[in-house]
N, C-alpha and C positions, 0 to 999 in steps of 0.2 A: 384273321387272315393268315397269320404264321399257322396256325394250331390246323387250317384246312391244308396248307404247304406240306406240312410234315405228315397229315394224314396221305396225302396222295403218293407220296416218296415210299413210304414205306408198302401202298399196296401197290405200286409199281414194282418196286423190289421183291416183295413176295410171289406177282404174277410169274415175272421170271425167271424167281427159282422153281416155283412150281414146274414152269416150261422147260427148263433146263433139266430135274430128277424124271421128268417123263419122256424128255430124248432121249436119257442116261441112261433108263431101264428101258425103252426097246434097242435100242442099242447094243445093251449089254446081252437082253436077249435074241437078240440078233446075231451076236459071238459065240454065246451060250451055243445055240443050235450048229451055228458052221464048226466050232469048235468041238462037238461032239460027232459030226459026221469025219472030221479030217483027223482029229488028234487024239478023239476017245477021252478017258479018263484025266491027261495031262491038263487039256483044253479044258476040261471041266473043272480043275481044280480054280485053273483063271481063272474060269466064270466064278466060280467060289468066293472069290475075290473082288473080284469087279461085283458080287451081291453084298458081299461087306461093306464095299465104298458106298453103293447104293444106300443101303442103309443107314450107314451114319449121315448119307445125305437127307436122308428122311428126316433120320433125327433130330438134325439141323431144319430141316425143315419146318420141322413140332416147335424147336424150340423157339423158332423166329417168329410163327404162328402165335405160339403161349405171349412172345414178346408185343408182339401185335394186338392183341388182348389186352394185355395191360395198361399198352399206350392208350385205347381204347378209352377204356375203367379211366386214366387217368387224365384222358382228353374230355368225356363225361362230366368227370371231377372241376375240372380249371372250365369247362364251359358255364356248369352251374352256378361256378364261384363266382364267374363272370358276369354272370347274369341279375346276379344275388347283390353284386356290387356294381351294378349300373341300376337294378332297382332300388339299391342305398340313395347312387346318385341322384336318380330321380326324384326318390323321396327328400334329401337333402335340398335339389333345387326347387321344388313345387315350396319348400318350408322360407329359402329364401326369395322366393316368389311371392310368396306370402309378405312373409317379414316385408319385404318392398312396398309390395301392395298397401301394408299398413304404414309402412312411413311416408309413402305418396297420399295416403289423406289425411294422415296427420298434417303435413305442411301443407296441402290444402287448404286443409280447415285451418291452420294457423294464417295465410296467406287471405282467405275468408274473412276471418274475424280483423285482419291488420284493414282489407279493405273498406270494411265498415267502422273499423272505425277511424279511418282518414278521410272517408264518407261522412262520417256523423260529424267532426271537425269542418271539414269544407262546408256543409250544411249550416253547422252552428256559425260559421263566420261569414255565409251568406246571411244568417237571419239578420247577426248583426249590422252589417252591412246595411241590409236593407233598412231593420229599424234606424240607423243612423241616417238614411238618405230622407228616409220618413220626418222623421224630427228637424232634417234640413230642410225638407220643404214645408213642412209646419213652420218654422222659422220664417223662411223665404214669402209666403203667404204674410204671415204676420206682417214682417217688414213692409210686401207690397201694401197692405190694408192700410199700415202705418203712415208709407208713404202717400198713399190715394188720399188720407185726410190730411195730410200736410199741403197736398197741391192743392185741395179744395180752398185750406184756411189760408194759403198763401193767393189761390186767388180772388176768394175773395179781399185779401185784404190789398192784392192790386185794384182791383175795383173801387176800395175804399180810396186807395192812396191815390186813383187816377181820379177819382172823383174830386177828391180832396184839392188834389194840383188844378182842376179845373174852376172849383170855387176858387183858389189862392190867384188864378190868373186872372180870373174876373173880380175879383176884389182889389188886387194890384192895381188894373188898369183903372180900376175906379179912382183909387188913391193917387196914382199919377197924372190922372186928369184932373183931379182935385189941385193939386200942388202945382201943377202948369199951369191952372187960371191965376196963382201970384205971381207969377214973374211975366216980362215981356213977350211978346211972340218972335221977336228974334234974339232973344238973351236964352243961355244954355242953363239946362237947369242942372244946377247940382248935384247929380246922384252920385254913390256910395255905398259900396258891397258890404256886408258885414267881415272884418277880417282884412282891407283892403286896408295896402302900407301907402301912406305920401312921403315922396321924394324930399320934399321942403322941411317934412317934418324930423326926418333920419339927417338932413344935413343940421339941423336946430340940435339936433342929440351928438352932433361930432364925424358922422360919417364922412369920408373924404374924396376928392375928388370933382372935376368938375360933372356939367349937370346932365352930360352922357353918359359919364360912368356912375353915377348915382343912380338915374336912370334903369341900366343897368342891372345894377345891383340891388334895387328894390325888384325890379321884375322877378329876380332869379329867387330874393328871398320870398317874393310872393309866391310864388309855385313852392317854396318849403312849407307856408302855412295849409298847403291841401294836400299835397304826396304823402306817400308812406316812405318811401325811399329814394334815391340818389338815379340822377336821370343817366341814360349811358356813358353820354357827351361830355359830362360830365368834369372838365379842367381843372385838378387842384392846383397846378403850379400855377394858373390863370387867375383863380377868383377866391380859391385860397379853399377849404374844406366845405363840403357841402350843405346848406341850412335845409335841417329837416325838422319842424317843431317840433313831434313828437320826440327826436331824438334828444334834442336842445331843453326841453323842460317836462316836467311828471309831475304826473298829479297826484296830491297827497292827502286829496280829502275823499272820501267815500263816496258811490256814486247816487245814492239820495240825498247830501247834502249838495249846498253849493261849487263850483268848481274854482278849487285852491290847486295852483301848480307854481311851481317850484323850477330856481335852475338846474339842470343836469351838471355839474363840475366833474364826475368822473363817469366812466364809460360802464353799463348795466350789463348782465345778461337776466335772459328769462328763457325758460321753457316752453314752448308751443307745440299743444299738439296739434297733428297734421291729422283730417278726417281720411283714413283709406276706404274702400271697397268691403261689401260686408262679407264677415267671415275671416278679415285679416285683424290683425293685432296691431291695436297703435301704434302710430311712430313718434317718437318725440325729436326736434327741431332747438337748436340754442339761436335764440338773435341776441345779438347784439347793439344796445342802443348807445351810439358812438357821443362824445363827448365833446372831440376833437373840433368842430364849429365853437365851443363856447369857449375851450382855451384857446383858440386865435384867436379872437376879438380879445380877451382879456390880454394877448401878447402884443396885440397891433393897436389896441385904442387904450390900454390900460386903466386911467381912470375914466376914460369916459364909456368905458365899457358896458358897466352895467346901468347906463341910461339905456344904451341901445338895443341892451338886450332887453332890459326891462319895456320898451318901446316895443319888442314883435313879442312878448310874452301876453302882453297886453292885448293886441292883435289879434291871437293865437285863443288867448280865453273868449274873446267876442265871435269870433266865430264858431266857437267849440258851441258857447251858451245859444246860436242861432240857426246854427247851421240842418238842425231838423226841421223848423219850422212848424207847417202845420202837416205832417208826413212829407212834407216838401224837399227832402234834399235839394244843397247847391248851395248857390248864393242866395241869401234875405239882400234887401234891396232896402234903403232908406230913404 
C-alpha cells in the first residue's frame, strides 16, 4: 500500500511538471513573437533566455523522468521480493500446517490407543466382575440346594419327632392310667418331673427360712435348672445372685460317656461363634459363665453349703440324663 502511495505521488508530480514546461514554452513563445514585433533583437535576446530556462527545465524534466524509472526498476524489485517472501511465507505456513496436521494425529492416535486401552481395562474388570457374580451365584445355588436338603431332613425329622411325641403321649397316658388304678380315686397321685427341686428336701440340707420363703426360693432355683440365663426382674439385693445350672456346674466328662459335672468355684469364659448371613465372616462372642451364685451359698451356709449345692447338682444331672427322652423335649414325668 505505501509502495502504490509513492507510485502515485510522484506521477502526480511529474504530470505537473510536465503541464507547467508546456505553459512555460507557449508562454515564452508567446513573448518570443510580441517581443520581436515591439523590441526587435533586445526582446529576442529575452526570449533567448527565457529558451535557456526552458531548457534546463526540460532537463529537469528528463531527469525526474530517468528518476521515475528507477523508482519503477526499484519498485519492480521490492514487489518481487515481496512476493518471493510471502511465497516463503506461505510455503513456511503450509510446512507448519503440515507439522500440525502431523501432531494432531499423532495424539490422536496416542489419545486412540490410551482409549482402548482404559477400554480393555474396564472390559477386563467387567469380566471379572462378572465371573465373580458367576461363582457367587454358583455358590448362592449351592447353599440354596444345601439348604432345600436340610429343610427336607429337618422335616422329615419333625415328622419323626412329632410322631415320636405322639407315640410318648399315648404311652404316657397308658402308664398313668396304669399307676392311678394303685391308689384311691380321691387320693393325689404322686407325680414328679425329672429335675424337679422339693422344698422339704432343701430345708433337710440347711436352706433357711420359713416355708414361703423356701417356697420361694426353690421356685426361683427351679427355673435355673432349665434357663440358659438370668431373667430381667431379676433382684440381687433380694434373693441374692442368680441360680443358673449351667453356670453353677460343668461338665467334665466327654459327651459319649456318662454325664460327670462338677462345681463351678470360679467364673469361665469361652468363645462362641455367632452363625451370620452367607457371604459374611464369623463373629466370635465371649460368655461368661458366672461363679458368683456358688460363692454365696458357700458365704451364707458355709458348711452346709455343699449339701445344698450338691442337692441341685444332683437335680441338674437328672434332668440333663432325661430331658431328651424319646425325641421328646421338656419334662419326663415319673
Amino acid at each position: 500500500g505505501l509502495v502504490h502511495m509513492y507510485q502515485a505521488a510522484l506521477d502526480e508530480q511529474a504530470k505537473r511538471h510536465q503541464q507547467d514546461m508546456e505553459k512555460s514554452r507557449e508562454e515564452g513563445a508567446k513573448r518570443l513573437e510580441a517581443l520581436q514585433r515591439e523590441f526587435g533583437e533586445v526582446a529576442w535576446d529575452e526570449a533567448g533566455r527565457s529558451s535557456e530556462q526552458a531548457r534546463k527545465l526540460e532537463q529537469q524534466l528528463e531527469k525526474t523522468q530517468a528518476d521515475k524509472r528507477q523508482l519503477s526498476r526499484e519498485l519492480e524489485l521490492t514487489r518481487g521480493g515481496l512476493k518471493r517472501q510471502e511465497e516463503k511465507r506461505k510455503a513456511e505456513i503450509a510446512l507448519i500446517a503440515q507439522e500440525l496436521q502431523s501432531t494432531c494425529q499423532e495424539v490422536e492416535r496416542e489419545n486412540l490407543e490410551r482409549l482402548r486401552a482404559e477400554d480393555e481395562q474396564k472390559n477386563a474388570a467387567a469380566r471379572q466382575r462378572i465371573q465373580q457374580m458367576e461363582e457367587q451365584l454358583k455358590k448362592a445355588e449351592q447353599e440354596k440346594a444345601k439348604l432345600h436338603d436340610q429343610m427336607e431332613e429337618e422335616a422329615q425329622h419333625y415328622g419323626a419327632l412329632t410322631g415320636q411325641e405322639h407315640m410318648y403321649k399315648e404311652a404316657s397316658a397308658t402308664v398313668f392310667d396304669a399307676i392311678k388304678l394303685r391308689f384311691a380315686d380321691d387320693s393325689r397321685v404322686p407325680w414328679r418331673q425329672f429335675g424337679e427341686l422339693d422344698g422339704k428336701e432343701l430345708q433337710d440340707r440347711g436352706l433357711k427360712g420359713d416355708d414361703l420363703q423356701v417356697t420361694m426360693f426353690a421356685n426361683l432355683w427351679q427355673d435355673g435348672i432349665w434357663i440358659e440365663s438370668p431373667k430381667e426382674d431379676h433382684d440381687d439385693s433380694t434373693y441374692g445372685p442368680p441360680f443358673i445350672a449351667m453356670w453353677a456346674f460343668k461338665r467334665v466328662s466327654v459327651s459319649n460317656e456318662p454325664m460327670v459335672y462338677e462345681i463351678r468355684e470360679e467364673d469361665e469364659e469361652f468363645q462362641n461363634e455367632r452363625q451370620m448371613p452367607m457371604g459374611m465372616p464369623a463373629r466370635w462372642e465371649t460368655i461368661t459363665y458366672s461363679a458368683a451364685f456358688v460363692k454365696h451359698m458357700r458365704r451364707k451356709y458355709r458348711g452346709k453349703a455343699d449339701a445344698l449345692l450338691k442337692y441341685l447338682l444332683d437335680k441338674y444331672v437328672e434332668y440333663q440324663s432325661h430331658s431328651s427322652g424319646l425325641g421328646y423335649t421338656g419334662y419326663s414325668v415319673i
